[in-house]
Every structure is written in C-alpha cells, then in structure tokens.
C-alpha positions as CSV (number, residue, x, y, z in Angstrom):
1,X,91.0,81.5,55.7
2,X,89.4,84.4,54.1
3,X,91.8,87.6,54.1
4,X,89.1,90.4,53.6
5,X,90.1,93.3,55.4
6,X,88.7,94.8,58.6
7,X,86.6,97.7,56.8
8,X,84.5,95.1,56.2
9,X,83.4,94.3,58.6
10,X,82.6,98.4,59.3
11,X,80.3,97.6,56.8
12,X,77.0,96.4,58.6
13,X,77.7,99.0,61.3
14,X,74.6,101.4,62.3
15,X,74.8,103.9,64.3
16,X,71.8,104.5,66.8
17,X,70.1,107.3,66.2
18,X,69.2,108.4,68.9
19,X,73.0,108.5,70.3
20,X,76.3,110.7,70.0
21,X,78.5,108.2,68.3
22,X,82.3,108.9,69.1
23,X,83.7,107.4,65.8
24,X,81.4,108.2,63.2
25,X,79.3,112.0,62.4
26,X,75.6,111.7,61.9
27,X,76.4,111.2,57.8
28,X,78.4,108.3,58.2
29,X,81.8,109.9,57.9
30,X,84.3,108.9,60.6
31,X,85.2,112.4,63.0
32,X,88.6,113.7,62.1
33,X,90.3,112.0,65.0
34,X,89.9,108.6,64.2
35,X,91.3,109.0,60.4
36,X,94.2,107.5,61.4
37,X,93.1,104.9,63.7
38,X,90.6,103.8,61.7
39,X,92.7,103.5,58.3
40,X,94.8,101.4,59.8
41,X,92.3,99.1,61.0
42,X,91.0,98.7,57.7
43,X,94.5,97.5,56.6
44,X,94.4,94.3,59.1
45,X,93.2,91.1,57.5
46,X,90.2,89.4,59.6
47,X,92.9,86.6,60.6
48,X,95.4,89.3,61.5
49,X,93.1,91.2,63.5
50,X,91.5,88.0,65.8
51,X,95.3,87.0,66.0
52,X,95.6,90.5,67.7
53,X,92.8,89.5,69.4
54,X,93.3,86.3,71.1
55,X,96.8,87.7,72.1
56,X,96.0,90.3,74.1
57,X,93.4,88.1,75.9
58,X,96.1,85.5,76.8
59,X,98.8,88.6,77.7
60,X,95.8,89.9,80.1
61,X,95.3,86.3,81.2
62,X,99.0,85.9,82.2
63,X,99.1,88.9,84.3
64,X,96.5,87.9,86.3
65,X,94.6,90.8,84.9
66,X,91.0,89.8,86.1
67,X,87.8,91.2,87.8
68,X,85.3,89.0,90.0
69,X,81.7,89.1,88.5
70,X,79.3,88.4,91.1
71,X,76.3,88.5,89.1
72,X,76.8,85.1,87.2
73,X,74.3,82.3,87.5
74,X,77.1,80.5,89.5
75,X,77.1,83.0,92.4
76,X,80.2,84.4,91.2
77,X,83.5,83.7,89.3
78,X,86.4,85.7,88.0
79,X,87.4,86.5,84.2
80,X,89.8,88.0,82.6
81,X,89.0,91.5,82.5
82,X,87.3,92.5,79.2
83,X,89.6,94.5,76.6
84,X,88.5,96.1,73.7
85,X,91.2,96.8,71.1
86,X,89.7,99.3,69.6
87,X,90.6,102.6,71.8
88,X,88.2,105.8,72.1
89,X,89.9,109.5,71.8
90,X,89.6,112.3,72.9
91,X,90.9,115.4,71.4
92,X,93.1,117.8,73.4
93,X,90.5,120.8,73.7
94,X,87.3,118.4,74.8
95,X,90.3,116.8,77.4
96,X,91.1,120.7,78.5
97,X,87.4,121.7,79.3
98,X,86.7,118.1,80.9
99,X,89.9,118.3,83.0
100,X,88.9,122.0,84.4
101,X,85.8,120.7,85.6
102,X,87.3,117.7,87.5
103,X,89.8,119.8,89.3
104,X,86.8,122.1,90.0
105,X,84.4,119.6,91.7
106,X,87.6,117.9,93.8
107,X,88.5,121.3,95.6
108,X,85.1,122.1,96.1
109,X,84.2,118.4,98.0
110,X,87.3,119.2,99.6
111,X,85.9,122.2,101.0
112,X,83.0,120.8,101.6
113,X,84.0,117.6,103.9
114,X,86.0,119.9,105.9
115,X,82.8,122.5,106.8
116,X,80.8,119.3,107.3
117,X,83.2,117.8,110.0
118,X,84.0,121.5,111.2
119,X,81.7,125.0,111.2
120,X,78.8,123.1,109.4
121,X,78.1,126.9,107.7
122,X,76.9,125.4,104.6
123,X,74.4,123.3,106.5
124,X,73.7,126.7,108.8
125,X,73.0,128.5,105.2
126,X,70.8,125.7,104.0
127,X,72.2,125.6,100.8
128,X,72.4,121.5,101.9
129,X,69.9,120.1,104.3
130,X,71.1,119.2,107.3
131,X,69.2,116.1,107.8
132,X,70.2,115.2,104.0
133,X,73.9,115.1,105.3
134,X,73.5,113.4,108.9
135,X,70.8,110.8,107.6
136,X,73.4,109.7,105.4
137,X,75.0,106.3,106.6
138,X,78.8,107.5,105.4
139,X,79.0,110.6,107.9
140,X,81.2,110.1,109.9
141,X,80.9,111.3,113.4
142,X,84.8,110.3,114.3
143,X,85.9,112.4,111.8
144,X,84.0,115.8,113.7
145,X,86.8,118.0,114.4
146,X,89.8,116.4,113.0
147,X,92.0,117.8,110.7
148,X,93.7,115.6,108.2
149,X,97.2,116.6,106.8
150,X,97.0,119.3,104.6
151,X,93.4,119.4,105.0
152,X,92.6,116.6,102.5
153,X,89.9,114.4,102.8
154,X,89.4,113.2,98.7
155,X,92.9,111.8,98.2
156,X,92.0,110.0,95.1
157,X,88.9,110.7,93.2
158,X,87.2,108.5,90.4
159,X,84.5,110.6,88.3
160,X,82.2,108.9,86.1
161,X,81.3,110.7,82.7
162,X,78.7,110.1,80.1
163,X,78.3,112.1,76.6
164,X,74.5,112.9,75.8
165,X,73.2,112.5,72.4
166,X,73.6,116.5,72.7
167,X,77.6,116.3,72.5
168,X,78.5,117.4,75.9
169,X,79.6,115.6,78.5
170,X,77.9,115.2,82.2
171,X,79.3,113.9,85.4
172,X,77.3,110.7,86.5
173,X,78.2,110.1,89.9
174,X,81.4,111.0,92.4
175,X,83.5,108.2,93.7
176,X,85.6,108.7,96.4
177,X,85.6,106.5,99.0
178,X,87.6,104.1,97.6
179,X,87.3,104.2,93.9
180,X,88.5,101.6,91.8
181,X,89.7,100.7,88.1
182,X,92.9,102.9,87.4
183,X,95.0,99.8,87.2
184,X,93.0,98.4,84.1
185,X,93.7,101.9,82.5
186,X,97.9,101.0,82.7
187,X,97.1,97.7,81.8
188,X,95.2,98.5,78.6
189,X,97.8,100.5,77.2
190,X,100.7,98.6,77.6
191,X,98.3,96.1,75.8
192,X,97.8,98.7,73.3
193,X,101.6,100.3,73.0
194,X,102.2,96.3,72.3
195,X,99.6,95.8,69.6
196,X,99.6,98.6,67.6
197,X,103.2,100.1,68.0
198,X,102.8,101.5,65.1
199,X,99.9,103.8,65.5
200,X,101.4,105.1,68.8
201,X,104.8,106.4,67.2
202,X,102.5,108.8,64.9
203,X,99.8,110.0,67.3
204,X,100.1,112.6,69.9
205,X,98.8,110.2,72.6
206,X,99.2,111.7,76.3
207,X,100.7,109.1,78.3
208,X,99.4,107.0,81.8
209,X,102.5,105.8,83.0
210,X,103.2,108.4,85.3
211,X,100.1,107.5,87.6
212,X,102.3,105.4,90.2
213,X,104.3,108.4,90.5
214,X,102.1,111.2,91.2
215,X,100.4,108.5,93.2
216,X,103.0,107.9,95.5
217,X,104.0,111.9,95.8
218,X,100.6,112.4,96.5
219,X,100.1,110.5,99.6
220,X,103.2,111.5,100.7
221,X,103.0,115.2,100.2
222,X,100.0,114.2,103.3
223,X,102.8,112.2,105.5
224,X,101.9,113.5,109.0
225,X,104.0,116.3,110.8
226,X,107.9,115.8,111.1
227,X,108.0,112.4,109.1
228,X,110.7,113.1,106.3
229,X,111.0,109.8,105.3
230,X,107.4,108.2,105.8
231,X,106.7,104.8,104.9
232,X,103.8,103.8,103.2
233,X,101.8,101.0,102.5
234,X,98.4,99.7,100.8
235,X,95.8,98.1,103.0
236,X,94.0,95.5,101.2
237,X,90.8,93.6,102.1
238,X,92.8,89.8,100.8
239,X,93.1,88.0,97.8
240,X,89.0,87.5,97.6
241,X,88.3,91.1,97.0
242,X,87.1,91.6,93.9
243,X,89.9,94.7,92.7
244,X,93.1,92.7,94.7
245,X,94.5,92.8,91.6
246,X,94.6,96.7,91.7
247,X,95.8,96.9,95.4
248,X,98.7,94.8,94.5
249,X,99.1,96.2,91.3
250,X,99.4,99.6,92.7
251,X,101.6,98.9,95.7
252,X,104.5,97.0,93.3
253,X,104.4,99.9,90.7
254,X,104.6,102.2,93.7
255,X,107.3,100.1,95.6
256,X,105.5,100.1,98.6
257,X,103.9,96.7,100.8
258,X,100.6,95.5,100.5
259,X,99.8,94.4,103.8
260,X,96.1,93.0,105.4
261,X,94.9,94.0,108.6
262,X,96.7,91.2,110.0
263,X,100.0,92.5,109.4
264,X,99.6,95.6,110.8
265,X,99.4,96.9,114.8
266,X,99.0,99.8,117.0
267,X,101.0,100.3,120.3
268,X,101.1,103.6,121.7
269,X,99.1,105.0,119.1
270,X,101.3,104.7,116.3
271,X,100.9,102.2,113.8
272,X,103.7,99.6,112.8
273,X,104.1,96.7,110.7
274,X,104.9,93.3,111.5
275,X,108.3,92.2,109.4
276,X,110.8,89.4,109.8
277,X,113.8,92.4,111.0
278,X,111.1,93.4,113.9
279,X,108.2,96.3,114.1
280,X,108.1,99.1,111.1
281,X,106.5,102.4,112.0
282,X,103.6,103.2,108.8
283,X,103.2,106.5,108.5
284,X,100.4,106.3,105.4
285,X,97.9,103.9,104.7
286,X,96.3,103.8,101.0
287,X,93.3,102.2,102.3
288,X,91.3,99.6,100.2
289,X,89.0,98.9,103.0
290,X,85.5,100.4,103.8
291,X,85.5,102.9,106.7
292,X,82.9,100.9,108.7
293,X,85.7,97.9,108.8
294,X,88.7,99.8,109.5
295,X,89.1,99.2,113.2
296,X,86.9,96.8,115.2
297,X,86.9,99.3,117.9
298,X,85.2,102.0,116.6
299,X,83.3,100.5,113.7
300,X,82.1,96.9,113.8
301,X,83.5,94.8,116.1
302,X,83.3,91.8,114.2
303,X,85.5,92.9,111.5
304,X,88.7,90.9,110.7
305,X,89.7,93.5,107.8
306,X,90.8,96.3,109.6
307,X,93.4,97.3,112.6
308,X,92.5,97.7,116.3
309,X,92.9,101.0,117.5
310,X,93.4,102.5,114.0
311,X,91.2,105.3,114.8
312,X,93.0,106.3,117.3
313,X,96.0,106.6,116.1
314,X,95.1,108.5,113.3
315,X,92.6,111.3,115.3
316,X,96.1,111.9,117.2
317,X,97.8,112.5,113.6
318,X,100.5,110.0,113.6
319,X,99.2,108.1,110.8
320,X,97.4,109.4,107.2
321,X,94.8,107.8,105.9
322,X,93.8,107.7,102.1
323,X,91.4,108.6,101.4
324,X,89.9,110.2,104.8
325,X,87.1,108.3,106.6
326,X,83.9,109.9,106.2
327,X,84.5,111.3,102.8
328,X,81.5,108.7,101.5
329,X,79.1,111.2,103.0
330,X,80.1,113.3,99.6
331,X,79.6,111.1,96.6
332,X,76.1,110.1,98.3
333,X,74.0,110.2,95.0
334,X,71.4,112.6,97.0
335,X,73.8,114.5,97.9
336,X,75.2,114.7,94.7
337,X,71.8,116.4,93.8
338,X,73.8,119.7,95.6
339,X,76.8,120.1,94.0
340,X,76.6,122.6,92.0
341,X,74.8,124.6,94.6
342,X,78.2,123.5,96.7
343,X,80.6,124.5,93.6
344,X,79.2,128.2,94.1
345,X,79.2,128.0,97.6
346,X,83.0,127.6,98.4
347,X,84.4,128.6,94.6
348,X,81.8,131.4,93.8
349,X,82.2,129.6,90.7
350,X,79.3,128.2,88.3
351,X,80.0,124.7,87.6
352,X,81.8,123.6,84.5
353,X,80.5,119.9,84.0
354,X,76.9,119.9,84.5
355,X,74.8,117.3,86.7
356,X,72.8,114.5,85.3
357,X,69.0,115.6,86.2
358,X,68.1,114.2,89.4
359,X,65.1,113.6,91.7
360,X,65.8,112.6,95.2
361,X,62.8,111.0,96.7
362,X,63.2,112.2,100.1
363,X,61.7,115.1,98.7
364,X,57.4,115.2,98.4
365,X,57.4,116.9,94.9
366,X,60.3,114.3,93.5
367,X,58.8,111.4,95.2
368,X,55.3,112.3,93.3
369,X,57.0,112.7,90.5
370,X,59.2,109.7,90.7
371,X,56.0,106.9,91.5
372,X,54.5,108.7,88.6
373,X,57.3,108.5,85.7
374,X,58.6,105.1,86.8
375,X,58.7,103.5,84.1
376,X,60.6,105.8,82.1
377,X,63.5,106.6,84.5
378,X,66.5,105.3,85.8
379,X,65.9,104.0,89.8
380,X,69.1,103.9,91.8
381,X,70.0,103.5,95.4
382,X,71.6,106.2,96.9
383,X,74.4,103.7,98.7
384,X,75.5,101.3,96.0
385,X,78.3,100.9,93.7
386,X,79.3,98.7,90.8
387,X,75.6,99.0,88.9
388,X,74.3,97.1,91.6
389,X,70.5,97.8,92.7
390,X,69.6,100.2,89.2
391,X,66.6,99.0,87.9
392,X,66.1,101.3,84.4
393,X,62.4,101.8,83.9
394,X,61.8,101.2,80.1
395,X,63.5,97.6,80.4
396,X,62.2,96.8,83.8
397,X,58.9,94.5,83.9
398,X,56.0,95.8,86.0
399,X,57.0,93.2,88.7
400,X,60.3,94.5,88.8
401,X,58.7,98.5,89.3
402,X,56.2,97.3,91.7
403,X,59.0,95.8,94.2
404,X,61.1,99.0,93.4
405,X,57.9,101.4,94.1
406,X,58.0,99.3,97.6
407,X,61.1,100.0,98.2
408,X,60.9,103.7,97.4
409,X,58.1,104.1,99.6
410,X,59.4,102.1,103.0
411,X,62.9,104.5,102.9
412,X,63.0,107.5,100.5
413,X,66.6,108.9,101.6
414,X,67.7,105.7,99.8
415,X,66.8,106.8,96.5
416,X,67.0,108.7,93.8
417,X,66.0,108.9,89.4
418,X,67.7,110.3,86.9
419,X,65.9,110.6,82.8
420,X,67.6,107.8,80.8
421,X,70.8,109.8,79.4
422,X,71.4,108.1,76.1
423,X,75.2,106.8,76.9
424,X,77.5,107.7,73.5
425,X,78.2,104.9,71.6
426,X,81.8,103.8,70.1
427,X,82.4,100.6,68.2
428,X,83.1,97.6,69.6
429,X,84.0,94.9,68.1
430,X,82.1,91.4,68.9
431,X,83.6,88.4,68.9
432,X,80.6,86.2,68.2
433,X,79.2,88.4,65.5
434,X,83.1,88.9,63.9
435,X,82.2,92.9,63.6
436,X,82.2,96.2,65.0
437,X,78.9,97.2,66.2
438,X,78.2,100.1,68.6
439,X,77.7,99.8,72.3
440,X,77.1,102.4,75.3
441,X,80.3,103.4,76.6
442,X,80.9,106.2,79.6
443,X,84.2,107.3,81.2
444,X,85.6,107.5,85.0
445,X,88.7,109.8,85.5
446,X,91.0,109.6,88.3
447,X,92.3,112.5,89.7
448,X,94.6,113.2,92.7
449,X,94.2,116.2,95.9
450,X,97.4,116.3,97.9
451,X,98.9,118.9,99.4
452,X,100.0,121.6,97.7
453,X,99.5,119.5,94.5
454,X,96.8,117.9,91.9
455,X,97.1,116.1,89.4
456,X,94.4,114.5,86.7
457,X,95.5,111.3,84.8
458,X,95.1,112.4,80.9
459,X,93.3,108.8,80.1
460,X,90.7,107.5,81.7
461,X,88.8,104.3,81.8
462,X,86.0,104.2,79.1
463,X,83.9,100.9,80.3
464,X,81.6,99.2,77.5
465,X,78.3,97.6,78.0
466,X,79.0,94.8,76.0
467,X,75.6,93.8,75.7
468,X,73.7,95.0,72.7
469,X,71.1,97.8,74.4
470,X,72.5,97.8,77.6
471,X,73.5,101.2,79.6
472,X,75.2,99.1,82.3
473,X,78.8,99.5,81.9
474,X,79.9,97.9,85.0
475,X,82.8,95.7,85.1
476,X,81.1,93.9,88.2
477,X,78.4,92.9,86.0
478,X,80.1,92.2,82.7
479,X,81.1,95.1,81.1
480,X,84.7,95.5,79.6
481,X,87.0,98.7,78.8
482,X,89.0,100.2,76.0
483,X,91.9,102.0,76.1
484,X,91.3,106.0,76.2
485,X,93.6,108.2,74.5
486,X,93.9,112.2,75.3
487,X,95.4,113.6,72.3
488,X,98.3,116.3,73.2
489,X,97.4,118.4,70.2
C-alpha cells in the first residue's frame, strides 16, 4: 500500500476562478487559518487518512445518523448522512460581524409577525404589500390577534449563508418554520473531536455542545403563564420523516419525550399526554410538524399527524408552541425580497448581511425581466424547501425553461430569481477520485429568540454539493456537510 502523504494529493487541486475559495488565496497559498489544519493533514499517510475515513462512516452508520433522499431513481432511500472530514473555519472577527447580523434579522421577523397578526401598520405604510403578505399560503388567519408568550413567534431560526466570489457573505433564504439540520452539526464534531483529537487541543475552536441546553432554556423561558415547572415535549411527524433522527436526537439530548400526535390529547383545553401512570399535562410543544397538519380541526381534517383541538388550546394560552403557527408567512422567498426594508422599519437600523438580489415575479417589471434573462438565473418557488423545484438557468435545457416559463406565467406570486451567486468553494475530498478537489459549499446557522434571551450557536452547518459543478447543497438531494469551526480568537 503506497504511504505518500496527503499533500499529495493537494497537488492536482484547482481552484475555480471564478470563486472565493475558503482554504486557499488567489496565489495558491493556504489563508492563515488553515496553517494548522492543513499541516497536519499533509502528515497523514493515504492509508491513514481513508482509515479515518471509512471509520467515521461506520461511527455515523451506527448511530443511526442518516437522511432520506427522495430524489433517487428508486423513489427514495435513506443514507448515511454525508461527512466530510475536512472542516471549514471561520475566524472569530468574520463569526462576530455574521453573528450581529443574525440576531438583527431574528428581532426584526419578530417584530414583524407580531404587526402582521396585530396593527398591520407596516402593511398600512406600504413598506410590504398587503396582498404580497395575505396571498401568501403560510398566513395564518388563527394566529390574528393572539399573543404568544413573550411575544415570540421565530423560536428557532435556521439562516442560510453563501460567500460571493467578492468575500462577503449574504443571507440566502430564512427558515423558520420548522428548520432542520442542527443535529448533524453535534454529530459532526463529536466525529471530528474523535478523529483528530489532536488538532482540537491546539485550536481555539468554539464549542456546539451547549445547543441542547440553550435549547431547552429557550422554550422554556416561553412556558405559558404560572407553569413553574412546565413539561415539554417534541412532536414528531413518525419514524418516516425524513429529519426523525433530529426530533429524537433533540428530545434525548434535551431529556424530554418525543411523542406523535397519537400520544397526545386535549380535554378542557389543555393538552396532556397519554403515559402508563395516567394523563400528563404538556405545557410546550417543539413542533416538527407543518402548521397546516397540526390539528384536524382547524387545518385539514384528514390529518393523522397532528392533535384535535390543538388550536384551541393554545389561542387560550395553556400550551406554547415552537415555533408559532403562521411564522412561514416570513421566510416566504417573496417576502424575503422586503427585509431589509423590514430591518429599517422596526430597528431603524440598515441591515448588516445583505440580500441575495431578487426578482419576484408578481411584479410587471421583474416578471419582464425574469422571461427575458431566463437562462441565466436561478428560478425558485417561492413555497419550497430542501432544493426542491430550483431549476438554475445556465444548466437547465430549453425544455426544462419552457415548462418553468409556463409555470411562471399561470401563478407569478409563486416565484421568484435570483443572479447565480458563485457559492465559495472549500476542499473536499472525493472518494472515487482519492483527492481533495473543490466543491460549492454555503452555511445555515441556527439561532434561538426566547424570552428575555438569544442565543446563536457559534458553528453552523456548511453543506457541500458533492457533485463537481453543482450549487445544490441540499442534503435532500445528496449533498453532505463538514464540520464548521468558529475560532474564539
């Protein structure tokens, strides 16, 4: 077995050029952070390394660390969840500007949900259209004049990132509805704290294990009025959803139940658990199911997912649910289009991560400008998650525009474009090629709003398009993740 070491195998690597590479300048040198990380990859032997390799595979394997891609020829089937050894940093004073700008957008949603299910003055204003906000199929019209603990609506918020080739970084898209993925952060470094022990004892590395924690405070700091002791639980969708491994994840590290629709009831309008000492009052439920299957008697009736009589209980306050139903109506991608109007408009602040440039085609002048430029933009849904429905314009056939162009045309509120942002790049190595080579990488940070309290998890989840060229970075559709670590100094 040969034993050349890894900086080999850094030897074929080229950059694209028209990227921001995170690991090495525009002259080939490798950026001052990675000095460390990168030496001491070139001291692994090629066997060592794929040793490495194959072990963290089987260690993800054994923890039943695994994600459901639906896009496979088969219809369907679930892998182990994609790991990249080779982690992407992020030094301390790019992590301090990026986490200023998180905690900025989440108050200013906040603020926002709560004027759109109350006063409606930023609709009254016009700063948003009206019609933009009640077209939208995730307002809410139970959520009109409630007021959830605290007045929190965005619990839990997971905000996608991508660095332009310029160097700065821009937020993608909002997700908090039910945004997923922080459990594959905690699972990726204890892969990492097991592999390269080492490394960690030198670096500075900020750390991830406090998550469960400051989850748990958070979503009881929102416990509903006079509970001192609430009790808490994670409602999951069953073992078939795609992120079950999260929900159940999350409620062991948390030491809470994870419970199905099924195992939970409402008498009197309070909601209580079904155990095998009798009926437990729940006080919070950390939601994993989509608002429109929550409660068969509001939403649809032929749900099986959610609880009869949910909504009720919770409009009368004695249960919290995270995060809010109706909060979709603010990571809406047209929508999304406003926010930095909406920054100014509650904050009187400018906004400090900028927006991805957007065209919403509800609007004449984007629509013209959209059919026109087709083929050299990204087309997205405005409703969608996981990657699903993005058709990006200089890899699309003219088949593939024409049907889109179709689409567009029979409901614009449905979409949007956005210029293709060339995604950095960080190396990656590929099995089947036995080297690094550079693919598109972004980054979604999850953050916490509870009352009184926030708190932004210093690591987030950088997701790799493991194909060569791709920009889709879904794990849905095949993508994988590396480790991310925030350097303390």
């Amino acid at each position: 077995m040969e034993r050349a070491p890894l900086k080999n195998i850094f030897a074929s690597y080229q950059a694209y050029d028209a990227c921001f590479d995170e690991v090495f300048a525009e002259d080939g040198t490798v950026r001052p952070h990675y000095h460390k990380l990168y030496e001491l990859f070139s001291g692994y032997t090629l066997r060592d390394f794929q040793e490495l390799n194959e072990r963290t595979k089987l260690a993800f394997f054994n923890q039943g660390i695994t994600f459901a891609v639906y896009s496979d020829e088969a219809g369907g089937s679930e892998r182990i969840f994609p790991f990249d050894l080779f982690p992407r940093i992020i030094p301390a004073s790019e992590w301090s500007m990026i986490e200023k700008g998180i905690i900025q957008r989440n108050y200013a949603l906040n603020l926002f949900l709560h004027d759109l299910y109350h006063d409606k003055k930023i609709l009254k204003d016009k700063v948003v259209p009206a019609d933009l906000v009640f077209s939208s199929g995730n307002y809410n019209k139970y959520m009109i004049g409630h007021n959830p603990v605290g007045g929190i609506y965005n619990h839990i918020s997971g905000t996608d990132l991508i660095r332009h080739r310029d160097g700065k970084y821009y937020i993608l898209e909002d997700n908090i509805r039910c945004p997923s993925g922080v459990s594959y952060i905690l699972a990726n470094r204890e892969a990492m704290k097991s592999g390269l022990s080492d490394l960690f004892q030198e670096s500075q590395v900020a750390l991830v294990k406090p998550y469960p924690v400051e989850l748990l405070a958070t979503i009881q700091s929102v416990a509903p009025e006079n509970v001192d002791q609430p009790t808490a639980v994670v409602l999951t969708p069953g073992i078939f959803n795609s992120a079950y491994y999260e929900h159940s994840f999350l409620a062991q590290r948390m030491g809470i139940e994870l419970v199905e629709g099924r195992d939970l009831l409402v008498d009197n309008d309070f909601v209580y658990m079904k155990t095998i000492y009798g009926r437990q009052k729940v006080d919070i439920i950390y939601r994993r199911v989509d608002d429109e299957f929550l409660d068969p008697m509001v939403y649809r009736p032929d749900s099986m997912l959610g609880v009869p009589g949910l909504m009720t209980a919770y409009r009368a306050g004695n249960v919290t649910l995270v995060n809010a139903p109706g909060t979709g109506v603010a990571d809406d991608k047209a929508v999304y289009t406003y926010v930095p109007q909406i920054i100014r408009y509650y904050l009187g602040e400018e906004a400090i991560l900028h927006n991805v440039p957007t065209w919403h085609c509800e609007k004449p002048d984007d629509l013209k400008y959209v059919l026109g430029n087709m083929a050299e933009l990204v087309l997205k849904p405005v409703d969608e998650s996981g990657g699903y429905g993005i058709v990006i314009g200089p890899q699309a056939t003219r088949a593939q525009l024409d049907e889109y162009r179709t689409r567009i045309l029979a409901n614009p509120r449905k979409y949007i474009a956005q210029p293709v942002m060339s995604l950095s790049t960080h190396a990656t190595y590929i099995e089947d090629e036995v080297m690094f080579e550079p693919r598109h990488i972004d980054l979604r940070i999850f953050s916490l709003l509870g009352k009184d309290r926030h708190y932004v998890l210093k690591g987030g989840l950088s997701r790799v398009a493991l194909r060569r060229g791709s920009l889709i970075v879904n794990s849905s559709q095949g993508g994988g993740s590396k480790d991310t670590w925030v350097l303390e100094k």
